[in-house]
Each structure stands twice: as structure tokens, then as C-alpha cells.
C-alpha positions in Angstrom: 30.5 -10.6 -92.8 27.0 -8.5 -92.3 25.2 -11.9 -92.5 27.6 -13.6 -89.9 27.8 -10.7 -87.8 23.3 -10.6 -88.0 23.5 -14.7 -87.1 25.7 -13.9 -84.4 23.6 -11.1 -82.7 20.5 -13.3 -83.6 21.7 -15.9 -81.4 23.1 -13.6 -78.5 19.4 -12.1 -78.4 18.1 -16.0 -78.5 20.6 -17.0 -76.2 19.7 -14.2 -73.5 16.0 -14.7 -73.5 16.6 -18.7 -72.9 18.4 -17.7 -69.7 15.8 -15.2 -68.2 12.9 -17.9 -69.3 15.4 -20.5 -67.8 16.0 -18.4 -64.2 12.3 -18.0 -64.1 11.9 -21.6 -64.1 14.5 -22.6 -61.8 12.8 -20.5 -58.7 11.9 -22.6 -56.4 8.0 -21.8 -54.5 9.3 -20.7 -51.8 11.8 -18.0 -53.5 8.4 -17.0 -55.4 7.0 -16.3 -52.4 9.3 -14.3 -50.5 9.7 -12.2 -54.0 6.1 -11.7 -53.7 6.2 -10.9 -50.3 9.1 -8.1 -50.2 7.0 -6.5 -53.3 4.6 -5.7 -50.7 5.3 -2.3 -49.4 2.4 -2.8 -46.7 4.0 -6.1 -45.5 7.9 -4.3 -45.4 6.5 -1.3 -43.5 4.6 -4.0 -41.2 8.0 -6.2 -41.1 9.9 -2.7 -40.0 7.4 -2.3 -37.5 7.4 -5.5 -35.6 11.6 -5.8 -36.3 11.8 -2.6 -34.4 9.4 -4.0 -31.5 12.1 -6.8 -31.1 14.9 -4.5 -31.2 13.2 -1.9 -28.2 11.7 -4.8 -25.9 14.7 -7.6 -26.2 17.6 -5.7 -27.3 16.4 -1.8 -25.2 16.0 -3.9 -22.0 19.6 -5.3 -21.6 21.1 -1.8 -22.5 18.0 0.1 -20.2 20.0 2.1 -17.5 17.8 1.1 -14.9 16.0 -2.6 -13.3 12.7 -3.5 -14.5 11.3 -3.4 -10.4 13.9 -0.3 -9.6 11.6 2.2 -8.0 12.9 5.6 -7.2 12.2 7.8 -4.6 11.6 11.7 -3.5 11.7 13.6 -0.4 8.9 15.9 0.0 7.9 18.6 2.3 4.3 18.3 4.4 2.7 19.4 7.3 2.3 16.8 9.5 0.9 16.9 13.4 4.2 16.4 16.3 1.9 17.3 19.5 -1.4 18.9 21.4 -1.4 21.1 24.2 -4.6 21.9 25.8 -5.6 23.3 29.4 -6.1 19.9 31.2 -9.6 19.6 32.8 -9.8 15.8 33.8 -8.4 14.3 36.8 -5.3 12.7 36.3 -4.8 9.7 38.6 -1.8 9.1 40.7 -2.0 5.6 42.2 0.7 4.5 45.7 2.7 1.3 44.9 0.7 -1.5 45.5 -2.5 -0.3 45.8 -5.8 -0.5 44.1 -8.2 1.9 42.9 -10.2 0.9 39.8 -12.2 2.7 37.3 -15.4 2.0 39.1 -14.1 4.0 42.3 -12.8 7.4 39.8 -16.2 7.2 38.5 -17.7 7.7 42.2 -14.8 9.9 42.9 -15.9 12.6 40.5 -20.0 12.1 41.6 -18.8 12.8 45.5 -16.8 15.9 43.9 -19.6 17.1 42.2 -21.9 16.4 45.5 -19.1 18.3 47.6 -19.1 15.3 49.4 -16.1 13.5 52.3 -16.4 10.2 51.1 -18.0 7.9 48.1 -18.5 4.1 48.1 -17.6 1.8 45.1 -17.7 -1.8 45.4 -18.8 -2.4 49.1 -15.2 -0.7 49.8 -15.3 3.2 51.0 -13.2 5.9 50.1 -12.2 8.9 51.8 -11.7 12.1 49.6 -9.8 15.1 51.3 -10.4 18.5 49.3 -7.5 20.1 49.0 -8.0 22.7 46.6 -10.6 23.0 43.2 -7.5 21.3 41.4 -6.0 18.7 43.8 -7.9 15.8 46.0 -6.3 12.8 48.1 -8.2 9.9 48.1 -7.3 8.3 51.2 -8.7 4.8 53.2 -8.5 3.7 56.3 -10.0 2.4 60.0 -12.6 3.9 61.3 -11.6 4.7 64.9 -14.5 7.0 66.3 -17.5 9.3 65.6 -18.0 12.8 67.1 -21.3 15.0 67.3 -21.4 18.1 68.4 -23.8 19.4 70.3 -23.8 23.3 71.4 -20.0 23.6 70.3 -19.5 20.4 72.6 -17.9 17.2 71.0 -19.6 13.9 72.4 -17.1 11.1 71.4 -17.6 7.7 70.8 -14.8 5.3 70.4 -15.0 2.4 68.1 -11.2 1.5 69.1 -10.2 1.9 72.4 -7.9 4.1 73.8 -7.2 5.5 70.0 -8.6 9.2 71.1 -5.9 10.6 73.3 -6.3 14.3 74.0 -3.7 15.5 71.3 -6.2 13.8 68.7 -9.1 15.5 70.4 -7.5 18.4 70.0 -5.8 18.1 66.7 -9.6 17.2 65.6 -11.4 20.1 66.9 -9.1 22.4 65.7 -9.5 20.7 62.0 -13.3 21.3 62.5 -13.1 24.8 63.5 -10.7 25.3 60.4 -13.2 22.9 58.3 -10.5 21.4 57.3 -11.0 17.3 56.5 -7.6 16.3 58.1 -5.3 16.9 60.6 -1.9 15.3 62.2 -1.7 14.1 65.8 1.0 12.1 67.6 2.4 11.1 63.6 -0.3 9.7 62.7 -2.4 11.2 59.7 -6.5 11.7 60.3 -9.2 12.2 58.0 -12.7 13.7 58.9 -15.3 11.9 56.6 -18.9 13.2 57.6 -21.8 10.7 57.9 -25.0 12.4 58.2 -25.0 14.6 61.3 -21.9 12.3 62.6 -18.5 13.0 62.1 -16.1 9.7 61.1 -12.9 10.2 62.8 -10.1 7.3 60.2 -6.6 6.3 60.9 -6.2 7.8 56.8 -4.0 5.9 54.5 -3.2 8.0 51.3 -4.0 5.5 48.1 -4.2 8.1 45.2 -4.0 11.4 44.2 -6.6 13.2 41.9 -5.6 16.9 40.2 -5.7 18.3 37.4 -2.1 19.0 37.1 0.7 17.1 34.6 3.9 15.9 35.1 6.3 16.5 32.5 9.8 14.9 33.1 13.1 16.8 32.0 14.5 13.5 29.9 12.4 10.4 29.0 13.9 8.2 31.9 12.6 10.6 34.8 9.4 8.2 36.5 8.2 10.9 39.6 7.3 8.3 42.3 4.1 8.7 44.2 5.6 9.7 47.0 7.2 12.8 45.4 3.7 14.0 43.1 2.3 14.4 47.1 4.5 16.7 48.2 5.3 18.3 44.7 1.3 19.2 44.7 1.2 20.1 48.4 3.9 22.4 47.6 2.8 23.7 44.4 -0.7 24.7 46.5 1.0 26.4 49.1 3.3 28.2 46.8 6.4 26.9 48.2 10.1 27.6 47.2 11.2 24.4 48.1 10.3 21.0 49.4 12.1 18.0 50.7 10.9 14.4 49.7 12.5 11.3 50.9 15.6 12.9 52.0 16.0 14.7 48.6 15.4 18.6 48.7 13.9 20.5 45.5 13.4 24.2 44.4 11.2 25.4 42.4 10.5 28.2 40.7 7.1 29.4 39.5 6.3 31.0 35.8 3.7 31.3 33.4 3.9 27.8 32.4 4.2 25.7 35.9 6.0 25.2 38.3 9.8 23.6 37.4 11.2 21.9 40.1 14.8 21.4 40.0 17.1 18.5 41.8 20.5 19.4 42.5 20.4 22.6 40.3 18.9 20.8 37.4 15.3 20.4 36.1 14.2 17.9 36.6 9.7 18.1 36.2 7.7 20.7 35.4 4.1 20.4 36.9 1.2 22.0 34.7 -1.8 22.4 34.1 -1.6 22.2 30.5 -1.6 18.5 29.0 1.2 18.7 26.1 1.3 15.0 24.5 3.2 13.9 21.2 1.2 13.3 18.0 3.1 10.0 17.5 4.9 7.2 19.9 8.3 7.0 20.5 8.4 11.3 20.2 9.7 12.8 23.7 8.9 16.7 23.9 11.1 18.0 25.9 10.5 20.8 28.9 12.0 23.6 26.7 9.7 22.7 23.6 7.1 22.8 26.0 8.0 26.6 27.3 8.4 27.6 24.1 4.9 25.9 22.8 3.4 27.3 26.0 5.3 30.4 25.9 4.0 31.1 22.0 0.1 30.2 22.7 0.7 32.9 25.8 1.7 35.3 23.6 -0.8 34.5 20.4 1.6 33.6 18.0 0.6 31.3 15.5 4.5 29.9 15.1 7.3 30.0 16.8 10.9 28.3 16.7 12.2 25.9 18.6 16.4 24.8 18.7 16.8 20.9 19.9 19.9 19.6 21.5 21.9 18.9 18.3 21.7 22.6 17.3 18.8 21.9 14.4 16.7 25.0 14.1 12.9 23.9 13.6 9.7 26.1 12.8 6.3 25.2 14.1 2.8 26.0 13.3 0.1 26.5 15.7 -3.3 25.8 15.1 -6.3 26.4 17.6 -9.4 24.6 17.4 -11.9 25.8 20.3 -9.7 25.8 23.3 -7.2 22.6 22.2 -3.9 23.8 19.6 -2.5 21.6 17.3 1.4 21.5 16.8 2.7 21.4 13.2 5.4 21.0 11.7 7.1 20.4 8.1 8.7 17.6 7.5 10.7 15.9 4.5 9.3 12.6 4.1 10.8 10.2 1.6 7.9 9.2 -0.8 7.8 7.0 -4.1 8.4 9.3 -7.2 5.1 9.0 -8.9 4.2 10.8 -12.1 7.4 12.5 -12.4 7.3 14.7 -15.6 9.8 13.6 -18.5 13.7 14.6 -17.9 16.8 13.8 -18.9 16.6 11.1 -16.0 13.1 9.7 -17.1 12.9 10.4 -20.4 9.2 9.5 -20.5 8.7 10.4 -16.9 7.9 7.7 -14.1 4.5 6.0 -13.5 2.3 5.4 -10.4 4.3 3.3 -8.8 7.9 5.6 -9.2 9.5 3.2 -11.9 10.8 4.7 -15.2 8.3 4.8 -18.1 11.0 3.5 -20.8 12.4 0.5 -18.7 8.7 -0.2 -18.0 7.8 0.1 -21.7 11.2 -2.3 -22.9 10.2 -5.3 -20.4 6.5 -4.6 -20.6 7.0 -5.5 -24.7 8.7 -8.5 -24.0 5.7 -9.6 -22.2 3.3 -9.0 -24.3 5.0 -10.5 -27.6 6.0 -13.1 -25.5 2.0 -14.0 -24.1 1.4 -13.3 -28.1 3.5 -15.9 -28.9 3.6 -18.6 -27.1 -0.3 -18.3 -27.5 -0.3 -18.4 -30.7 2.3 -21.4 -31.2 -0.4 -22.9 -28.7 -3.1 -22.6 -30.3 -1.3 -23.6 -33.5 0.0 -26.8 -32.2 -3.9 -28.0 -30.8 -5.5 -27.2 -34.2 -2.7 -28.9 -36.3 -3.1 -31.9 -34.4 -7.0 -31.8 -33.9 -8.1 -31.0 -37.3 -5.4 -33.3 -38.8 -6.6 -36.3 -37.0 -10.5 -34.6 -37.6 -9.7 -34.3 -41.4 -7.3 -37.6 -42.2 -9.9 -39.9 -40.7 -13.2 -38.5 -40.9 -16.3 -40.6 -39.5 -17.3 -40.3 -36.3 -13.6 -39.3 -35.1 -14.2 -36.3 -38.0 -17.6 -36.0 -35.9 -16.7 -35.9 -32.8 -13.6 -33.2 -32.8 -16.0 -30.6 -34.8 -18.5 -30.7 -32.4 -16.0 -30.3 -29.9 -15.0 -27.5 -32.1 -18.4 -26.3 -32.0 -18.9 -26.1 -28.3 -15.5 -24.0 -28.2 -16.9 -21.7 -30.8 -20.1 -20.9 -28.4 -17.9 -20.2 -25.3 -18.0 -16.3 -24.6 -14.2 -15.8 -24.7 -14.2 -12.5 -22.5 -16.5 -13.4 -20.2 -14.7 -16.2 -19.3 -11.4 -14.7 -19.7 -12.8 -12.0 -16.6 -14.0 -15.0 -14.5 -10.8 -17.1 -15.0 -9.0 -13.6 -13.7 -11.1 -12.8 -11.3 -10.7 -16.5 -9.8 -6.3 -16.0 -10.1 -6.8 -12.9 -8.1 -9.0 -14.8 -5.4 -6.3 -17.7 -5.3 -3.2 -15.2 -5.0 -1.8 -16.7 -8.1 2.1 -15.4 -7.8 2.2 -12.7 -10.7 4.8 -15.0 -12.9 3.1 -17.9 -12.4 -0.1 -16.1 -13.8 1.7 -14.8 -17.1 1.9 -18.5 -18.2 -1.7 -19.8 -16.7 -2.7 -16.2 -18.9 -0.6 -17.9 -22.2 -2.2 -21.3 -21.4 -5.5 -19.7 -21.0 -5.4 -17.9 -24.2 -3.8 -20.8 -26.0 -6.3 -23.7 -24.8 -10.1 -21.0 -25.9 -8.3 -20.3 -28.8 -7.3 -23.5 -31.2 -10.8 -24.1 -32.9 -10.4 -21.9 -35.7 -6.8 -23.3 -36.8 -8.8 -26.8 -36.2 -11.4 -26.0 -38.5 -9.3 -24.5 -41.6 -7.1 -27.6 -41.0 -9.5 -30.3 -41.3 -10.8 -28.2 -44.5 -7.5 -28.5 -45.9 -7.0 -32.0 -45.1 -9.8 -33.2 -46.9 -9.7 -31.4 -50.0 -5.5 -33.3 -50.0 -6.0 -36.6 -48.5 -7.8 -37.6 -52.3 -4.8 -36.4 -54.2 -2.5 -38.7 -56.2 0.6 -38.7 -54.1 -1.5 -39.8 -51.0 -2.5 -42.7 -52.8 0.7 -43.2 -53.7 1.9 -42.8 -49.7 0.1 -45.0 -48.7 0.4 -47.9 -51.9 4.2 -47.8 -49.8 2.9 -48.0 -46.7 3.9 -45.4 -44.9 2.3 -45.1 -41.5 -0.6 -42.5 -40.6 0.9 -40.2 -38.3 3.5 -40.0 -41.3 1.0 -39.3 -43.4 -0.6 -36.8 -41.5 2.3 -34.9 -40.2 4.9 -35.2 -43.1 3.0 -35.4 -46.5 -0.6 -33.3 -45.4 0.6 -30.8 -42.8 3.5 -29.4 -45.0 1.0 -28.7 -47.8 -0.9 -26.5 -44.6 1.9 -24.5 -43.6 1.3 -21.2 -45.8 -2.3 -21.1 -44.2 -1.2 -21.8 -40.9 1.7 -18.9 -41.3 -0.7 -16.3 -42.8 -3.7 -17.4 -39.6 -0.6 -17.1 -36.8 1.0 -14.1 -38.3 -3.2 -12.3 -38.1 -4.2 -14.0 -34.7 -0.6 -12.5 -32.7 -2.2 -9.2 -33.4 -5.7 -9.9 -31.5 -4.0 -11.8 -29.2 -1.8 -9.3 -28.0 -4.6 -6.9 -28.1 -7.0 -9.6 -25.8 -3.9 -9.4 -23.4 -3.9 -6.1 -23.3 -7.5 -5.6 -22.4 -7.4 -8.2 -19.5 -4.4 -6.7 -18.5 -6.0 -2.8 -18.7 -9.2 -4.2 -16.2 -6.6 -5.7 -14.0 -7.0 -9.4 -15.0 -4.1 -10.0 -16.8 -0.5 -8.9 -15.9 -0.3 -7.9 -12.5 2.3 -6.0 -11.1 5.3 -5.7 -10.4 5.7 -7.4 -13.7 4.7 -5.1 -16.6 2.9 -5.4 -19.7 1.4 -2.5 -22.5 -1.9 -3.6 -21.3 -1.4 -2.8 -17.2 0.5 0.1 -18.2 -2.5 1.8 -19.9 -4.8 0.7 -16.7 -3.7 4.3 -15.4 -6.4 5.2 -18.1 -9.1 4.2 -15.0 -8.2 6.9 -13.3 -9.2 10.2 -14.8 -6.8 12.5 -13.1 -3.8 10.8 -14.9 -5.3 10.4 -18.2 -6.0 14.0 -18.5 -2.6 15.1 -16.9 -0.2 12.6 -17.6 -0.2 11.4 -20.9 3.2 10.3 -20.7 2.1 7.6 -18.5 -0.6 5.9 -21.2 -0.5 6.9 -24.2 3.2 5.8 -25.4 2.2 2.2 -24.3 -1.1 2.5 -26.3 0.8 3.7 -29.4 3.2 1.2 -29.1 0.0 -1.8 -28.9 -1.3 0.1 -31.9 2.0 -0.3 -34.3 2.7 -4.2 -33.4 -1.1 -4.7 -34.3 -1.1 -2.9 -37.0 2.4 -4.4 -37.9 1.6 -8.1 -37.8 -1.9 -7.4 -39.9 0.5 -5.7 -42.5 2.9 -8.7 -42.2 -0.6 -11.4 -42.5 -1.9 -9.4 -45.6 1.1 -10.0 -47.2 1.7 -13.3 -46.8 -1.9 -14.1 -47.6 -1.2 -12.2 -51.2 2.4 -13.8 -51.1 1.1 -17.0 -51.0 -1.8 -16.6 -53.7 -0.6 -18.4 -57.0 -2.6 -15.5 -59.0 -0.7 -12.8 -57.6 1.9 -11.4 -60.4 5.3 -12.5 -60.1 
């Protein structure tokens, strides 16, 4: 029984280590492999890595609580200019319906002021200019109808128009003379005196514009003062009148600190100053109680003062003097983009310069940048597989003429050209997803030689082996050949060059994108994220802007070497089992 029951255990033990050797055997290359691989603690940690990528830039952007373009906005509070008020000290012009009086003549105007003189010529045409106070002149033309001299306190008149000095003019005029005054009324007609040397002119005056130094300010934006009513309104605001009547329409006024307010039909209706209050921007009417209270506060020193509009809104205004002109200022809430917001439970990484959230940005940034990685890659894998197959199947001067082709794409300065090739997008305007493909393409087409070059190496060392003889003793085509029986035998190079070259190419993308060559907005990549690191102010104080995107380049790069490195060792038939 012992010896049956030792037989029996004997061939158990024999049976069992048959299996294992038999299991061994029946794994296939592949399953050898992929044990080899998941061994590799560097590649799993690197698998991890780039698995989690996926999951935050494909799977985080569908279930990201805001739009990859959404930009939010702020209100904030600044001090912005409404108006000016300053003590007016140029001649504001006044011009009657229909007539002209060009800059050419005001020019004049002011040199005959300055000259004390009655008249001024511009243009071969002459002007008359009645003085009627330091503040207020009527420029007036008309016919000449006679000169006077006097001689002895006698008047010796000589009539240019005939009969046109009756004796009420004659006496209208020498009583204007013995008041100096440089106009006078006579049979309702109006006169101006305009001297000419030691001669007197007597004109038939015609009032063309007005020239003071006093502003018209309108009660509501509609309110146009006509010419007609600015001439009386002065005349009256000279001789300190109560009232005056203009074109059948009579108006009070009443006189304070600021002007004088003239009121039709117990309402005001213009305030005449000779302070100049203007808005800051068009479209902005100040109305005559923001004036009062402007001028009111700049009588009184204050440097602000309050002001209540029309719809009950309480506003506070700053006043700020520069030599004898204020500035009006007020604060106003101005919606603005909100840039560089600090992290909150809105943003959770804050918001970048443009106001978008960091973490959307970051999601759809990834999925550009392993997408340009990608599709580069597959690029460049797809031009080497076919050029160095071809290069390495037929050799000769075909072999010849793809390597030096090769060569010639080896000596091209990749960055250089990669900033002239973006500089020349911007130039054209390219639209910003167009450009993400040209910016795959570009990568893709400077980047096949080295895939070429390993493939052609390959490809000769397997195009003398025994079952290529034996393809083509059955005459199976080329291309066949090439792509079916040689290529195959490539792939666990070709896997561990792709799997190595997504890292730099992600990391070139980046780089163009950071100098503003690559990704442009309002598309986002890690690489135009970081380009906030150009500007010095946000590097230093707001990391949340740059740095997650650069940590985030850093783990897929480091990721996909960790991934190549072990498929390179995976792959090696001396590698333990």
C-alpha cells in the first residue's frame, strides 16, 4: 500500500509540473508581453497617470458645470470723470439763421477787441462790432449810409444815400456820440457808429452774431434758445432786468450766485452763466439743478457734494480742481470681466485673464493637447511606416533617394521653423480651429524621419529571412509583402517610438502654444494657459492661474515615458518572464 500510495503521489508531483511547464508554453507573445509589462511598476504608475488624463479632459469636460468659452463677469466700483465746470473765458458764438460768419472773421473779431476797435475786416467783407459790455459784443453789418466829422462840437454830414439822414437820425446820432455809445434807434431802424479815422460811419446795422462770454444751459435736452431770444436774454442780463419779452413771449428771471435763470411760464427754462459746465461723455445731459449744486459746492469749497436725480437716486460726487478748471467725479459700478478671481467654491481653481473658470479651462485645454499629441504622432507614424518600408523593401536608388530625403528633414531646425510657420498663421488670420489641425499637420509632416529611419533598419535586417523567401516563392504581391508580412514584425518598435515621441510632442505644443504660436484663444490648451507665465505680475501672484496646467504637462510627460520604458523592457526577449 506504502509503495502504491509513493507511485501515486510520484505521479501527482509529475503530473503538476507537466502542466505549469505546459501553461508556460502555451502563452502566446503577446500574453508574454503584457505580463512583462504590468510587472513594471514604472509603466502601471505611468498607465495610472495618462488613464487619469483621459478620465479629467474627456470624461471632466462633459460633467464641467460650466462652457468651455463661458466668461463671467463682475461689477466694480471706480472713479470715473461725468463733467468740467470752469469760469468761461472765450467767446462763445451766437450766429442769426441764415447768416454767415466764419472762423476767419472771429479771429479778426478778437484782434479789433483787443485794439478797442468799431469795426475789423475779414475777407474783403467788414464787420461792425458794438461793445456792449467787457463780456458781451454784437457783431453787426450793414449799408453804409453817411459820414460825420465834427468840427468844434459841430457835425458836418455827408450823405452817401440820399435823403437817409432825417433829423430824428441826426439827433438820435449826436446824442449816441455824446453818450459814446456805438448805436442808437431812430424812426425803427437800428444804427451803428463804426469810426474810420477822424470820420465817423453812420450803417443801416443788421445784427449777424453775438459774441460773450456767457453759456446757455437749457432746463431739458430739447430746449434750442433761438437767436433771437440769446439777444435780448444778454441785453437783459446786462441791464439787470426782471423780466424781458421776446417774440411775444414774456420771461422772469431771477438772479443768484450761479446765473441768471430765466423762467417761461413759471418754469425754468435756461440758465445763462458764465461758468462752462459740459459732460465728460456724449449722450450725458446735466441738468440745471446738477449744475446749482456743482456750482453751488465749488462756491462754497467743498470738495463733494450730493446730488438727487429725477428718479429719486441719491448720488455723491467728487470735486477735483486743477488750476482754475474742476473735474466732476463720480463712482460708478461698471460691469467688468472677472479676471484672476481667487479660488472659491464657484472657481475652484479661480478664473484666468480672460474671466473663464480655471478647471473647465484645464478639462478642454487637455483634450487639446492629447488630441494635437496624437494625431501627430499617428502622423508621423503613418509617413515613416510607409517611407521607410518602401526605403527598406526595395533599396537601390529608391533606398537612396528616401534617406537623403530623410537627411535633409533631419537638418531642418524644428523650432525655428515651427516660430516662422506661427508667426506666418497669425499674419494670415488663420481662424483658431482651423490652426489646431494646420498645428497637428505641421508637427506630423517635420516629424516622420526618425520612424522612417528605424523602419527601413528593420526592414532590411527581415526582408533576408526565410519566410520572405518563402512569400514571395507564392507570389504574393509587394505591397503585401511590405505591409502584411514586414510591418507586423515592426509594430513593438513602432509602439514603444509613438508611446516616447506623444510625450515631446505634447511638450513642443506646449512651448509654441506658451510664445503664442500655437493654440490661440478662445480655444484652450496646457501650453496657452501657462503663457500667463509672460507676465510677471501673475506668475508671482497667481499661481493658480499656471502652475496646475504646468503640473498637469509634467505628469502626461512623465506618464507616457513611464508607459515607453516599459514597453521597450516588455518587448525585450531577455527580460525575465
Amino acid at each position: 500500500m506504502s509503495e502504491e500510495k509513493n507511485l501515486d503521489t510520484k505521479h501527482n508531483s509529475t503530473s503538476t509540473s507537466l502542466d505549469d511547464e505546459q501553461r508556460v508554453k502555451v502563452l502566446s507573445p503577446g500574453m508574454m508581453v503584457a505580463k512583462r509589462f504590468f510587472r513594471n511598476r514604472l509603466a502601471m504608475v505611468g498607465l495610472i497617470i495618462i488613464v487619469c488624463m483621459f478620465i479629467f479632459s474627456f470624461v471632466g469636460g462633459m460633467f464641467a458645470p460650466y462652457s468651455e468659452k463661458q466668461v463671467f463677469r463682475t461689477t466694480e466700483t471706480a472713479i470715473k470723470d461725468y463733467a468740467g465746470v470752469a469760469e468761461n473765458k472765450d467767446w462763445q458764438y451766437s450766429i442769426a439763421d441764415g447768416k454767415d460768419f466764419p472762423a476767419a472773421a472771429q479771429a479778426q473779431m478778437i484782434l479789433a477787441i483787443n485794439k478797442e476797435q468799431t469795426s475789423f475786416t475779414a475777407k474783403d467783407v467788414t464787420y461792425g462790432l458794438l461793445k456792449k459790455s467787457d463780456n458781451l459784443y454784437y457783431i453787426v453789418q450793414g449799408e453804409q449810409i453817411a459820414t460825420t466829422t465834427n468840427v468844434r462840437g459841430a457835425f458836418n454830414y455827408n450823405e452817401i444815400v440820399a435823403g437817409a439822414l432825417t433829423d430824428n437820425v441826426k439827433a438820435a446820432y449826436e446824442a449816441a456820440v455824446a453818450a459814446n455809445a456805438t448805436e442808437f434807434d431812430a424812426d425803427g431802424v437800428h444804427y451803428s457808429i463804426t469810426q474810420q479815422g477822424r470820420m465817423n460811419s453812420i450803417n443801416v446795422a443788421e445784427n449777424i452774431a453775438i459774441a460773450s462770454k456767457f453759456v446757455f444751459s437749457g432746463a431739458t435736452q430739447d430746449i434750442q434758445p433761438s437767436f433771437e431770444f440769446k439777444c435780448a436774454a444778454l441785453d437783459a442780463v446786462e441791464a439787470e432786468a426782471t423780466s424781458v419779452e421776446v417774440e411775444g413771449t414774456t420771461y422772469t428771471i431771477k438772479e443768484n450766485d450761479e446765473g441768471a435763470l430765466f423762467y417761461k411760464d413759471g418754469e425754468e427754462y435756461v440758465l445763462v452763466s458764465t461758468y462752462n459746465i459740459s459732460p465728460a461723455n456724449d449722450g450725458v445731459f446735466l441738468t440745471l439743478d446738477f449744475r446749482r449744486a456743482a456750482l453751488e459746492a465749488i462756491d462754497q469749497g467743498k470738495e463733494k457734494f450730493s446730488y438727487t436725480d429725477e428718479e429719486g437716486k441719491e448720488t455723491e460726487y467728487v470735486l477735483k480742481r486743477k488750476n482754475e478748471q474742476y473735474t466732476v467725479r463720480n463712482y460708478v459700478e461698471t460691469p467688468v470681466n472677472d479676471t484672476y478671481a481667487k479660488p472659491s467654491k464657484a472657481h475652484i481653481l479661480g478664473t484666468d485673464g480672460h474671466g473663464m473658470d480655471m478647471l473647465t479651462r484645464l478639462m478642454f485645454g487637455g483634450r487639446i493637447s492629447l488630441m494635437v499629441g496624437f494625431v501627430t504622432v499617428i502622423l508621423e507614424v503613418l509617413i515613416g511606416v510607409i517611407m521607410g518600408g518602401v526605403a527598406g523593401y526595395f533599396g537601390g536608388w529608391v533606398d537612396t533617394l528616401i534617406m537623403r530625403l530623410v537627411d535633409i528633414f533631419y537638418c531642418i531646425p524644428s523650432l525655428p521653423l515651427y516660430i516662422i510657420l506661427g508667426a506666418i498663421m497669425d499674419f494670415w488670420k488663420i481662424d483658431p480651429q482651423l490652426r489646431i489641425f494646420v498645428l497637428c499637420a505641421m508637427l506630423g509632416l517635420l516629424g516622420w524621419a526618425s520612424v522612417a529611419r528605424m523602419v527601413r533598419g528593420q526592414i532590411l535586417s527581415l526582408r533576408e529571412q526565410e519566410f520572405m523567401t518563402a512569400a514571395e516563392a507564392l507570389g504574393i504581391s509587394t505591397h503585401r509583402r511590405i505591409f502584411v508580412h514586414l510591418i507586423p514584425n515592426v509594430v513593438p518598435q513602432l509602439i514603444v517610438i509613438a508611446t516616447m515621441g506623444l510625450g515631446d510632442t505634447i511638450l513642443t505644443e506646449a512651448t509654441l502654444s506658451f510664445l503664442g504660436l500655437g493654440v490661440k484663444f478662445p480655444y484652450a490648451s496646457w501650453g496657452n494657459i501657462i503663457n500667463a507665465v509672460n507676465d510677471s505680475y501673475v506668475m508671482t501672484n497667481f499661481w493658480f492661474v499656471w502652475i496646475p496646467a504646468g503640473i498637469l504637462i509634467l505628469l502626461t510627460v512623465l506618464g507616457f515615458n513611464f508607459i515607453g520604458d516599459g514597453l521597450r523592457d516588455a518587448f525585450d526577449p531577455k527580460m525575465k518572464r
